[in-house]
Every structure is written in C-alpha cells, then in structure tokens.
N, CA, C and O atoms as a GROMACS GRO file, in nm:
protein
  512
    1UNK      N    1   2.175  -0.453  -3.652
    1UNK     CA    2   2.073  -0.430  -3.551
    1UNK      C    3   1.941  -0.492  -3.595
    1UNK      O    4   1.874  -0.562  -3.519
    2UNK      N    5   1.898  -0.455  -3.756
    2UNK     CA    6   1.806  -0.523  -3.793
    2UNK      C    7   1.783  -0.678  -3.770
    2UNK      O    8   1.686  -0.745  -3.735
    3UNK      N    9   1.886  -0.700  -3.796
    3UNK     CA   10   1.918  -0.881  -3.772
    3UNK      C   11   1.901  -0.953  -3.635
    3UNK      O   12   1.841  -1.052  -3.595
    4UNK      N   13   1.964  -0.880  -3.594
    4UNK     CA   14   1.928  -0.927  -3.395
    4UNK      C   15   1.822  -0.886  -3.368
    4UNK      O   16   1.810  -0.901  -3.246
    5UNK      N   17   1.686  -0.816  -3.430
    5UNK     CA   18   1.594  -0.788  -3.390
    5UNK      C   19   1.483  -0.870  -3.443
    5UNK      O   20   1.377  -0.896  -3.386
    6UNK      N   21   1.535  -0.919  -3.596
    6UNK     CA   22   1.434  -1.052  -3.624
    6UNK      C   23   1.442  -1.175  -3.587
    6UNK      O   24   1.357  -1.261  -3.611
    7UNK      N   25   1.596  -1.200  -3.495
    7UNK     CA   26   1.636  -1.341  -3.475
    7UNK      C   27   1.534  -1.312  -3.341
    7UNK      O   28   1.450  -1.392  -3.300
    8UNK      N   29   1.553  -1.217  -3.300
    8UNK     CA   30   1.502  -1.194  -3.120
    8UNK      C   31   1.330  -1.240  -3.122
    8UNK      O   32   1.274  -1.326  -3.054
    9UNK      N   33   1.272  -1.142  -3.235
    9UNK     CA   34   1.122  -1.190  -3.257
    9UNK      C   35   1.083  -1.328  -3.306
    9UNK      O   36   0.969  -1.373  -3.300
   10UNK      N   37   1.184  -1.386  -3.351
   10UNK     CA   38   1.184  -1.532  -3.426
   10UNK      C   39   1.191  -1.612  -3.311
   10UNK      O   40   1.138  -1.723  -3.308
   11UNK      N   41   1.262  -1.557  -3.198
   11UNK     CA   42   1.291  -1.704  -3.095
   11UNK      C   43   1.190  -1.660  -3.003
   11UNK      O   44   1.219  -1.735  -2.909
   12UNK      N   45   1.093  -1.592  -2.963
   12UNK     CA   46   0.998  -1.514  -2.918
   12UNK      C   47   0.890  -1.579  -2.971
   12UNK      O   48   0.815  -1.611  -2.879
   13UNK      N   49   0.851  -1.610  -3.071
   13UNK     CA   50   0.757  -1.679  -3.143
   13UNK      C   51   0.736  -1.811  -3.131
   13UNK      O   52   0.638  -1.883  -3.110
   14UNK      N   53   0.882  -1.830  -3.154
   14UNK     CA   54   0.894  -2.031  -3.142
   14UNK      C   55   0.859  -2.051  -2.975
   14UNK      O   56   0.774  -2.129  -2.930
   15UNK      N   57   0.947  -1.961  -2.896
   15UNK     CA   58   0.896  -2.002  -2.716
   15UNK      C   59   0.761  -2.004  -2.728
   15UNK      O   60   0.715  -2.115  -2.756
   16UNK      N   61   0.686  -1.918  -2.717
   16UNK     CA   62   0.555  -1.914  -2.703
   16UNK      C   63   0.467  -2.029  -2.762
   16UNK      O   64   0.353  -2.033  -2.716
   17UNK      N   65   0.502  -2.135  -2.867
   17UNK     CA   66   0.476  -2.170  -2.908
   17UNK      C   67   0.471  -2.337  -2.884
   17UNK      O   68   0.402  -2.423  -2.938
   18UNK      N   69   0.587  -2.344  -2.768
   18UNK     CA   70   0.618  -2.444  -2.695
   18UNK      C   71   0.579  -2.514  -2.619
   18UNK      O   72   0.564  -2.419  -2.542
   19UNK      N   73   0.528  -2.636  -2.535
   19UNK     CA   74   0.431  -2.628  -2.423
   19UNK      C   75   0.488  -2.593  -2.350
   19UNK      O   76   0.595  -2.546  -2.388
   20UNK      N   77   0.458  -2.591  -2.206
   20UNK     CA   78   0.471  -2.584  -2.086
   20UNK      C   79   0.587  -2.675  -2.053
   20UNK      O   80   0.600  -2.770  -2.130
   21UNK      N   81   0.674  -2.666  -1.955
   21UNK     CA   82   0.741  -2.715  -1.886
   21UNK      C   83   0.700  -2.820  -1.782
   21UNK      O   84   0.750  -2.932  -1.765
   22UNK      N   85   0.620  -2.773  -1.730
   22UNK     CA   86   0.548  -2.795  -1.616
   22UNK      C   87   0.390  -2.851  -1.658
   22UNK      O   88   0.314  -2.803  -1.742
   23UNK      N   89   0.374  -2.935  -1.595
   23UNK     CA   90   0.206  -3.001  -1.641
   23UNK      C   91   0.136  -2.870  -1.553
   23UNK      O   92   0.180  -2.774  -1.490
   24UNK      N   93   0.045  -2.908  -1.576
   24UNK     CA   94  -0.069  -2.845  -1.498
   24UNK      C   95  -0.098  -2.917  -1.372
   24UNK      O   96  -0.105  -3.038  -1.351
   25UNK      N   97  -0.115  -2.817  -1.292
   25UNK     CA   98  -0.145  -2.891  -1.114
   25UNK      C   99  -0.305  -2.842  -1.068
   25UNK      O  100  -0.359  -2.732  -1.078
   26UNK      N  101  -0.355  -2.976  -1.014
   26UNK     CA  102  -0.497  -2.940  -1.015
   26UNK      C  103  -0.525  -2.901  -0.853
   26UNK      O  104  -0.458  -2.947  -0.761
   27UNK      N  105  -0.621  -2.819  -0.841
   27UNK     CA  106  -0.666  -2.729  -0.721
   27UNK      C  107  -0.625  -2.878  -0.640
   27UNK      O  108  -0.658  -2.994  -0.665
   28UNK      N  109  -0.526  -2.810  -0.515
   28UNK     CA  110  -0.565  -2.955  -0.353
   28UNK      C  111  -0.678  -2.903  -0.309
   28UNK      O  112  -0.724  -2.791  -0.289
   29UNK      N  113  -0.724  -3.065  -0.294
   29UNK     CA  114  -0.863  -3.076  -0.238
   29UNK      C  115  -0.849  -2.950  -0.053
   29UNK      O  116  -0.742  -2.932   0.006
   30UNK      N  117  -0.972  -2.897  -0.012
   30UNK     CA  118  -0.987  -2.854   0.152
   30UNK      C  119  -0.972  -2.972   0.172
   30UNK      O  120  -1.012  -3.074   0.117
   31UNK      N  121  -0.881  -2.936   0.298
   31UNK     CA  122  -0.835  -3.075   0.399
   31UNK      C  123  -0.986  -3.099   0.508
   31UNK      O  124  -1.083  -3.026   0.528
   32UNK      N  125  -0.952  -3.218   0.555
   32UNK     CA  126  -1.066  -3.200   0.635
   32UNK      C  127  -0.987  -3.205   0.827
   32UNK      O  128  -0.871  -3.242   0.844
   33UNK      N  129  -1.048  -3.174   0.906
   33UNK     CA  130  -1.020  -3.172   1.040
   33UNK      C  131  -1.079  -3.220   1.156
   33UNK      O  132  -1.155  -3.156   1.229
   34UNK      N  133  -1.037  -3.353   1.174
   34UNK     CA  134  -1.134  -3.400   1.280
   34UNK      C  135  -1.248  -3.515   1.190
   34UNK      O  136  -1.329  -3.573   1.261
   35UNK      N  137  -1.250  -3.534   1.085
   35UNK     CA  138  -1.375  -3.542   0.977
   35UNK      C  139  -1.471  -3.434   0.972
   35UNK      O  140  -1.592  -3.441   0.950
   36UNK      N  141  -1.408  -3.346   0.994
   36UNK     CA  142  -1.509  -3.177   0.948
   36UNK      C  143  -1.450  -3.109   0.863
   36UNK      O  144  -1.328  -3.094   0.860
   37UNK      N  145  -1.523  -3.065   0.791
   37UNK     CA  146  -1.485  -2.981   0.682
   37UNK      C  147  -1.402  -2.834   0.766
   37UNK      O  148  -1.457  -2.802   0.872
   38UNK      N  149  -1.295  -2.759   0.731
   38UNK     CA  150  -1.272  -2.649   0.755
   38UNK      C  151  -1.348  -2.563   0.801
   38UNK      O  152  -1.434  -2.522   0.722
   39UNK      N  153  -1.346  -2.508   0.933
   39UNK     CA  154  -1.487  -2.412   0.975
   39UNK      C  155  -1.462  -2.260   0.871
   39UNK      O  156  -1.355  -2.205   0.849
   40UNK      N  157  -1.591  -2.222   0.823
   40UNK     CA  158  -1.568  -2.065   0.724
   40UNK      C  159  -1.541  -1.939   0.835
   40UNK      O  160  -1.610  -1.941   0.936
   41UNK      N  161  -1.466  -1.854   0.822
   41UNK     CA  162  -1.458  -1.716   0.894
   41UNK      C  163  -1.532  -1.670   0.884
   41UNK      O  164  -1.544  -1.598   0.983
   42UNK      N  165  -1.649  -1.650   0.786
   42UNK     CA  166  -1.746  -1.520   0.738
   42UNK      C  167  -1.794  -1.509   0.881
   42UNK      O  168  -1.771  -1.395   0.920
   43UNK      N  169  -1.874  -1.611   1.011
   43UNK     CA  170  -1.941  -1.572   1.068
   43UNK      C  171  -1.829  -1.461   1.206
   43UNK      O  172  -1.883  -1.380   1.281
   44UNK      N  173  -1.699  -1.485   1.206
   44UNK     CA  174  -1.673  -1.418   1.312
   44UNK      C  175  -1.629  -1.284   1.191
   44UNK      O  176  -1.671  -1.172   1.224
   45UNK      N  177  -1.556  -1.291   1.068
   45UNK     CA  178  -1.591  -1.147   1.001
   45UNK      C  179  -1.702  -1.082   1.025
   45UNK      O  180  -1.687  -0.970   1.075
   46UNK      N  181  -1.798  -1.114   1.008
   46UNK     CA  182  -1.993  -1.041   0.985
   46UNK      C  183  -1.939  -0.970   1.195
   46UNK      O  184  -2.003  -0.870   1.228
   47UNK      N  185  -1.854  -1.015   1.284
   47UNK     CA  186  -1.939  -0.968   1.389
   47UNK      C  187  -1.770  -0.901   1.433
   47UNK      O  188  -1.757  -0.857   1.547
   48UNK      N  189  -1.680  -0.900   1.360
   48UNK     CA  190  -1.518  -0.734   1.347
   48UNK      C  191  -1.566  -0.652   1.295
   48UNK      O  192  -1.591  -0.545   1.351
   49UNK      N  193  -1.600  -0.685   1.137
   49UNK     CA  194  -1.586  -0.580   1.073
   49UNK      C  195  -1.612  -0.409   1.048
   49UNK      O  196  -1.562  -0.316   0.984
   50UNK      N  197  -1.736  -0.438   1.155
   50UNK     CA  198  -1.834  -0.317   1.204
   50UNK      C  199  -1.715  -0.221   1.278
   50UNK      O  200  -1.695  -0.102   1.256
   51UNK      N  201  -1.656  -0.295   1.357
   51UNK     CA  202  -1.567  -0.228   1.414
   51UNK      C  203  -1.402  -0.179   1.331
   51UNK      O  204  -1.305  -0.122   1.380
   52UNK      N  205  -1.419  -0.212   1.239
   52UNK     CA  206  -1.313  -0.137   1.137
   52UNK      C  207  -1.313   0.004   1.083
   52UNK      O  208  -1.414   0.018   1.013
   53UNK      N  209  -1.241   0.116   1.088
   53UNK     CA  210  -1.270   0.212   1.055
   53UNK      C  211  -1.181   0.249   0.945
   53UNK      O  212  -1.066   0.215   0.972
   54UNK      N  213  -1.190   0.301   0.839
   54UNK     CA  214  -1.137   0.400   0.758
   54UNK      C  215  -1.085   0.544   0.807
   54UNK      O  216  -1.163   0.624   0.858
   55UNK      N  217  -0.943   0.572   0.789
   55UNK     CA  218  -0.914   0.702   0.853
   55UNK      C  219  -0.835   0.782   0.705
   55UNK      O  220  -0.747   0.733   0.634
   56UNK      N  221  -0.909   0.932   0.693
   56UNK     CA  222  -0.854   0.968   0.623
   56UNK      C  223  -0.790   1.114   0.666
   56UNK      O  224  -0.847   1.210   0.717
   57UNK      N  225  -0.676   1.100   0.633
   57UNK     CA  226  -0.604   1.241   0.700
   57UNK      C  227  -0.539   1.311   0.629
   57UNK      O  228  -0.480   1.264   0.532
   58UNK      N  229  -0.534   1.461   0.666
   58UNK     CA  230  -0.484   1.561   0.565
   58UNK      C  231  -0.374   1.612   0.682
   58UNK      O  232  -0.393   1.627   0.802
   59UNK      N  233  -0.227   1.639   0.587
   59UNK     CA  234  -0.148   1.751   0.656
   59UNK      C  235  -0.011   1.779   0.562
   59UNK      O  236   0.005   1.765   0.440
   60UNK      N  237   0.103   1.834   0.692
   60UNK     CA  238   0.166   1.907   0.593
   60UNK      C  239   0.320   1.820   0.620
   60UNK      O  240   0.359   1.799   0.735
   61UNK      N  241   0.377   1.786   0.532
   61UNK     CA  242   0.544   1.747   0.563
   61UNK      C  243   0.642   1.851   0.500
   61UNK      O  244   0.608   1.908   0.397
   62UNK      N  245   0.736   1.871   0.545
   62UNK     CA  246   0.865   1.909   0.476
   62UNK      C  247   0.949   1.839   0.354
   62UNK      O  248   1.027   1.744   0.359
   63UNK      N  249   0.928   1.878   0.300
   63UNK     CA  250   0.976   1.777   0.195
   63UNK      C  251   1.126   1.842   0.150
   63UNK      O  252   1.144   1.928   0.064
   64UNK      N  253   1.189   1.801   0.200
   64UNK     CA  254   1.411   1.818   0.200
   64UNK      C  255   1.397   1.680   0.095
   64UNK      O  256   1.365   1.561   0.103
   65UNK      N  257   1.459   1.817  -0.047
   65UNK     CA  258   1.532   1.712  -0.121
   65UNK      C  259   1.687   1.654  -0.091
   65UNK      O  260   1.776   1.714  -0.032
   66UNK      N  261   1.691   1.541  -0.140
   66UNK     CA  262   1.857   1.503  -0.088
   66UNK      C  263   1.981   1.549  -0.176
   66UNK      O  264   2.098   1.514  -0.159
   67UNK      N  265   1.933   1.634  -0.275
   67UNK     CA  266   2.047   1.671  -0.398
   67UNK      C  267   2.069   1.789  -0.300
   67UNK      O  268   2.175   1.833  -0.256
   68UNK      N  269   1.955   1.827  -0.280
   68UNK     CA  270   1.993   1.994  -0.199
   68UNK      C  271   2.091   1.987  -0.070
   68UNK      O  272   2.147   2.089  -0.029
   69UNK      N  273   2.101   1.914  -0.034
   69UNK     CA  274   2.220   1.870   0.107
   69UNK      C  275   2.337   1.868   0.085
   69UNK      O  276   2.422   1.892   0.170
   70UNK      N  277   2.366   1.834  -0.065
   70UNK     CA  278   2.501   1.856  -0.176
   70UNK      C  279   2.578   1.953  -0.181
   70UNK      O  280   2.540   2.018  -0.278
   71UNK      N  281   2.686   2.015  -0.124
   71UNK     CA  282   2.749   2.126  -0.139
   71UNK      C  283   2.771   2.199  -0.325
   71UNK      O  284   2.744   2.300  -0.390
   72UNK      N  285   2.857   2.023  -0.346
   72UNK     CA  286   2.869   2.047  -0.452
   72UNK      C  287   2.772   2.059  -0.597
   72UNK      O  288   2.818   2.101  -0.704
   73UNK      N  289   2.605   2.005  -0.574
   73UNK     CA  290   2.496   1.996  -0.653
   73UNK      C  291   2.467   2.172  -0.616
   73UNK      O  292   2.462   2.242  -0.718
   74UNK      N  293   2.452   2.234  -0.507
   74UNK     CA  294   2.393   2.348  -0.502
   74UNK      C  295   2.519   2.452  -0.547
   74UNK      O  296   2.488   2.537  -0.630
   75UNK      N  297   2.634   2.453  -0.508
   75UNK     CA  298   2.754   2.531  -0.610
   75UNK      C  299   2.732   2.530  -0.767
   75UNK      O  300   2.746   2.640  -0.820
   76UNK      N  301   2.696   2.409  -0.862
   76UNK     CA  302   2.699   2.359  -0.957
   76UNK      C  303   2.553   2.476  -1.006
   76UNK      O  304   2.545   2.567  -1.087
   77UNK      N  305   2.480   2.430  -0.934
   77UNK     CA  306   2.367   2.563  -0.980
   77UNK      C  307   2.358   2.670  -0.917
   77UNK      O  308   2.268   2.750  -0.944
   78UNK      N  309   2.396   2.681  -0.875
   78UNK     CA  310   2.430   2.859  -0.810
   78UNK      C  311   2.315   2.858  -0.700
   78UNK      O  312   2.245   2.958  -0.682
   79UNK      N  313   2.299   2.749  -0.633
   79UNK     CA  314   2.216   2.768  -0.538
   79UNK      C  315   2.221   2.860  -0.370
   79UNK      O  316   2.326   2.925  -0.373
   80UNK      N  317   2.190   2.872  -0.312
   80UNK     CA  318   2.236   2.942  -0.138
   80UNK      C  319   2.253   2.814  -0.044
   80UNK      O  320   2.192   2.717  -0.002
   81UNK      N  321   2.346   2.863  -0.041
   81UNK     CA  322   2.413   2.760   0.065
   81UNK      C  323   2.306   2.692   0.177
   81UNK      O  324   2.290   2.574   0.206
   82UNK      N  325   2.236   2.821   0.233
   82UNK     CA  326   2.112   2.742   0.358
   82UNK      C  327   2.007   2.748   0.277
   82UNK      O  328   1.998   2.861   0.230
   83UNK      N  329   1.937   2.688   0.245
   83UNK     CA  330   1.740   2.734   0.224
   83UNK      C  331   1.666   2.622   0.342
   83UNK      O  332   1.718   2.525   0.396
   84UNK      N  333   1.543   2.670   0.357
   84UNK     CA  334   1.487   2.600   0.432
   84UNK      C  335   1.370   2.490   0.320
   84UNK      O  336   1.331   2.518   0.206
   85UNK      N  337   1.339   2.376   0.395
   85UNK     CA  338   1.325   2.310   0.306
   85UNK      C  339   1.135   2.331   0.306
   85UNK      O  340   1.059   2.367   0.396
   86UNK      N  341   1.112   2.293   0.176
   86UNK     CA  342   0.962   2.380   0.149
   86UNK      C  343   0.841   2.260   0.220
   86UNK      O  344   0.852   2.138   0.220
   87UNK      N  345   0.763   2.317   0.261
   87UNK     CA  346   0.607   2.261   0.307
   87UNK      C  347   0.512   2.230   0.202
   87UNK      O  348   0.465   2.295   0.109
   88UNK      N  349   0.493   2.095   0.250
   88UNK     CA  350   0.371   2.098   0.118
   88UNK      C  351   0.247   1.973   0.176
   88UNK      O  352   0.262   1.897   0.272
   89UNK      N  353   0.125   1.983   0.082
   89UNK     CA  354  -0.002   1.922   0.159
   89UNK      C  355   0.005   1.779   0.129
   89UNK      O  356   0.028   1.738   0.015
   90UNK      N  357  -0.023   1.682   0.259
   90UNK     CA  358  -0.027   1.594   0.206
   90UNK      C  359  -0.139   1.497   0.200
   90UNK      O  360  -0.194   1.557   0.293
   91UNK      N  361  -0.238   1.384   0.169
   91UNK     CA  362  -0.334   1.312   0.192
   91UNK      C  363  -0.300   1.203   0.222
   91UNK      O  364  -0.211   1.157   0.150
   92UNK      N  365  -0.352   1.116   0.331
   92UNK     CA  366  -0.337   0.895   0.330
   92UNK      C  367  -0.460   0.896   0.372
   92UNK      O  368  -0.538   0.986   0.404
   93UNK      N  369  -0.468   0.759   0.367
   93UNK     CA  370  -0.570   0.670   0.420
   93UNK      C  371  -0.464   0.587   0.509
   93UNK      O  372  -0.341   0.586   0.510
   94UNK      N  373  -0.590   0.496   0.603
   94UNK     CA  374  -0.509   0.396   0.662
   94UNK      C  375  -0.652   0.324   0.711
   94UNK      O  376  -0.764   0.348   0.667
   95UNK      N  377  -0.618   0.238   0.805
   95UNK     CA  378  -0.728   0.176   0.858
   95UNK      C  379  -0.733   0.188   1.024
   95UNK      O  380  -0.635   0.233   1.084
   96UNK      N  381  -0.850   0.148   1.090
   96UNK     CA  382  -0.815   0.178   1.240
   96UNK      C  383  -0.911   0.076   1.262
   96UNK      O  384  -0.969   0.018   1.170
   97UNK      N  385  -0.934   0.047   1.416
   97UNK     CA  386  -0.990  -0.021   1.517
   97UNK      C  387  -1.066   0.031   1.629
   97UNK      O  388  -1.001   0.067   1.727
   98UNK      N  389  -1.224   0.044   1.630
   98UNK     CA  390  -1.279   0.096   1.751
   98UNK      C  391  -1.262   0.028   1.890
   98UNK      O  392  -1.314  -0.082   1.909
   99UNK      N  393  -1.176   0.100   2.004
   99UNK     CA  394  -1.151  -0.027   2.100
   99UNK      C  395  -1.224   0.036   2.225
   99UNK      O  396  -1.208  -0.013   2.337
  100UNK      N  397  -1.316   0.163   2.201
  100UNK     CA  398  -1.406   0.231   2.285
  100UNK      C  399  -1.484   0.322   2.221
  100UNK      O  400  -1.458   0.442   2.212
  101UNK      N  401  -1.615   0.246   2.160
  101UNK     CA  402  -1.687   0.348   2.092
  101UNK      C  403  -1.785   0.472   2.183
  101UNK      O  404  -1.840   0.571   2.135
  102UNK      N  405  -1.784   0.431   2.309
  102UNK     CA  406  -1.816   0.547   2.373
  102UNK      C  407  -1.763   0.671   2.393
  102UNK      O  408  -1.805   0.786   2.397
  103UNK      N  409  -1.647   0.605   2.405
  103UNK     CA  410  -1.556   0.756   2.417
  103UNK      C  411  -1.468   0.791   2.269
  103UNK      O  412  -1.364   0.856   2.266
  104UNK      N  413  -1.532   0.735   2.161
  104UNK     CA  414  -1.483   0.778   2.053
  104UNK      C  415  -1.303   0.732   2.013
  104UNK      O  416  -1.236   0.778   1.921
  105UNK      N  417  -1.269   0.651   2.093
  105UNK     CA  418  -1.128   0.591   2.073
  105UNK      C  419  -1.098   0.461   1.984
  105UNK      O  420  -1.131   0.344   2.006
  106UNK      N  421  -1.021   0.520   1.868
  106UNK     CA  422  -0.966   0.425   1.771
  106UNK      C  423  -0.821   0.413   1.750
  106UNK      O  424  -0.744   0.508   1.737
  107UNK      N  425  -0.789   0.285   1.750
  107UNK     CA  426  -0.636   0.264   1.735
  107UNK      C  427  -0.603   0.198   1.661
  107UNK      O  428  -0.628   0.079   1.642
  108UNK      N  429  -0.515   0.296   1.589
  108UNK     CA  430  -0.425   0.266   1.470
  108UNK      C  431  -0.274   0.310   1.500
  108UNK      O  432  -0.216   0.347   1.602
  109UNK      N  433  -0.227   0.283   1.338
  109UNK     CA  434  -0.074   0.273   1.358
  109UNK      C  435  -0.004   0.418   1.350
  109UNK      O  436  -0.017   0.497   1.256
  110UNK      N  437   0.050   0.432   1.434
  110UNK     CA  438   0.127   0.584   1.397
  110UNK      C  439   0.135   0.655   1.298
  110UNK      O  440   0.078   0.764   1.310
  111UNK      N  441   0.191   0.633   1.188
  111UNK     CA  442   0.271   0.650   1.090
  111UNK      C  443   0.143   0.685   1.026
  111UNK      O  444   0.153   0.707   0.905
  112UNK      N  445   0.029   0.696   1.075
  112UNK     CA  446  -0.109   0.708   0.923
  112UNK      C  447  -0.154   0.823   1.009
  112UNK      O  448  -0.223   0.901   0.941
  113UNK      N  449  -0.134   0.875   1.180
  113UNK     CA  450  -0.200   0.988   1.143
  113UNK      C  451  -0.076   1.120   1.210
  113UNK      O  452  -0.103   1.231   1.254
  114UNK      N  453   0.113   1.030   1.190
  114UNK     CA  454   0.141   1.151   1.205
  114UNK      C  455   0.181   1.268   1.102
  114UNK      O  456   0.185   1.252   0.980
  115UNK      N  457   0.205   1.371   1.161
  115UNK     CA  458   0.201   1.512   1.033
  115UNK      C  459   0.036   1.545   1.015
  115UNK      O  460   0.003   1.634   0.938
  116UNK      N  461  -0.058   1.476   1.083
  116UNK     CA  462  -0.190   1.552   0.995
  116UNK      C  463  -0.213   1.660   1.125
  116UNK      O  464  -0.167   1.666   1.239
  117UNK      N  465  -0.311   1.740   1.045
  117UNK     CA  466  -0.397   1.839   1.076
  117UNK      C  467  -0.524   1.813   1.057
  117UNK      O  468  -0.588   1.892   1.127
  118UNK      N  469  -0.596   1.740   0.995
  118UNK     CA  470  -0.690   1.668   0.990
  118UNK      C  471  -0.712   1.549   1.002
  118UNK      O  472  -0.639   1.479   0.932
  119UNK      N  473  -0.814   1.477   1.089
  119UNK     CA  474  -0.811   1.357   1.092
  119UNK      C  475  -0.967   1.277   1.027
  119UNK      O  476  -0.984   1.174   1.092
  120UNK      N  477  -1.021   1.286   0.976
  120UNK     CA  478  -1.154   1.159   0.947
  120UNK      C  479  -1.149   1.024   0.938
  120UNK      O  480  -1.100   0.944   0.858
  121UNK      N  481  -1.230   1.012   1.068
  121UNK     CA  482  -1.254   0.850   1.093
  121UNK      C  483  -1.446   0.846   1.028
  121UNK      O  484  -1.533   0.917   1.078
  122UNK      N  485  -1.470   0.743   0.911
  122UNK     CA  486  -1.516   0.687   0.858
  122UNK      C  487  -1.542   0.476   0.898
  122UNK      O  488  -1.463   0.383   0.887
  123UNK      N  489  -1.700   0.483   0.948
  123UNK     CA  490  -1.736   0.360   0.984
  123UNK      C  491  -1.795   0.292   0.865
  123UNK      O  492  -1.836   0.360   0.770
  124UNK      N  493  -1.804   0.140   0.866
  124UNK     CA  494  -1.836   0.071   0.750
  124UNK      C  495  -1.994   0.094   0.675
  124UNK      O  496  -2.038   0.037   0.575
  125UNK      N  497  -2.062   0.197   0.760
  125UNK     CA  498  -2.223   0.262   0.746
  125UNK      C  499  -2.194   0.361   0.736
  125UNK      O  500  -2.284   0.430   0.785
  126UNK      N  501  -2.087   0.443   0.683
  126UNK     CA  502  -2.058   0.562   0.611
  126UNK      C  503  -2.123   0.647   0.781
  126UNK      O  504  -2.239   0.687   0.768
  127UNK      N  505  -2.070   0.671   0.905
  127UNK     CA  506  -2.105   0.747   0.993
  127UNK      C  507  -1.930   0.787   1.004
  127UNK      O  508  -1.830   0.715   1.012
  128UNK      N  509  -1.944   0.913   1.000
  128UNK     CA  510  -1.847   0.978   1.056
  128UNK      C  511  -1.800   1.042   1.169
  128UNK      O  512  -1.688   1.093   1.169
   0.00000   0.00000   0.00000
C-alpha cells in the first residue's frame, strides 16, 4: 500500500510539472457590427432593474421520508405501520417582477412562493 502511494505521489509531481497540452488562447477580439462596436446593456439594465424584486418567504412543508414508505425498513425498526408525516419550517428566496406597481402586483415563478405563509417582497431601495 505504501508503495502505490509513493508511485501515485511521484506521478502527481512529474504531471504537474509538465507543460500544458494546449497553448494558451488569447481573449477574441469584440466583434464589430455594422462598423460599430457592440452596443453595452448597462443603459437598458439602469432603466429594469428598479423593477426587480427580491421575495423572501417563510412556510411549512411536510417532509415524508422515503425509507418510511418501506414496509420492510419500518418492520426492521419496529416502527407503526401509519405515522403521519412531520411539518417543519421552511425559508427561500427567489426573485420577482413588478408588472403593476399600483396595485402592488409582482410576478414570479410558482414554486418560490408555494407552501409559504409569509411572503416579503423587497425593492432594489430596500422598500418593502
């Protein structure tokens, strides 16, 4: 075991020690379009982003383990044949979209605010 463990660190040493396979590839130039440089996003980012919201939500899932569904895992420990499966708290984040800030309506994806009992929507100026 000793032996296969110094040959292993020995050929570990020599790789590393090797060059590269591969040369080095230098940054491709921005293409140009039209003879214009690539237009930048920042200016239509600077005028979404406001409208991005942070959602943070609290609630509760069932959490059914899958050993427990086992006849034979719950026999094996002397478990009861039915139990109900236990509740417990949970936290996410997700992100959302203001698509009517008058009437307080943001849309996001399902899956981030179902199971809650709490919901906080958080704007990029910390207004809640």
């Amino acid at each position: 075991m000793r032996r296969v463990l110094s040959a292993l660190v020995l050929m570990s040493g020599v790789a590393a020690l090797l060059p590269p396979l591969h040369p080095a590839i230098a940054a491709a130039p921005i293409p140009e379009v039209g003879g214009a440089a690539v237009p930048s996003l920042a200016p239509m980012l600077a005028r979404v982003l406001p409208g991005v919201v942070n959602i943070a939500v609290r609630g509760k899932v069932r959490a059914e383990n899958p050993l427990l569904q086992d006849p034979f895992f719950r026999r094996f420990f002397n478990l009861p044949q039915h139990s109900q499966p236990e509740e417990r708290e949970t936290q996410a984040t997700g992100s959302g979209v203001v698509v009517d800030a008058a009437n307080g309506y943001v849309l996001t994806n399902g899956h981030v605010v179902e199971n809650a009992i709490r919901i906080e929507v958080t704007t990029k100026d910390n207004r809640r």
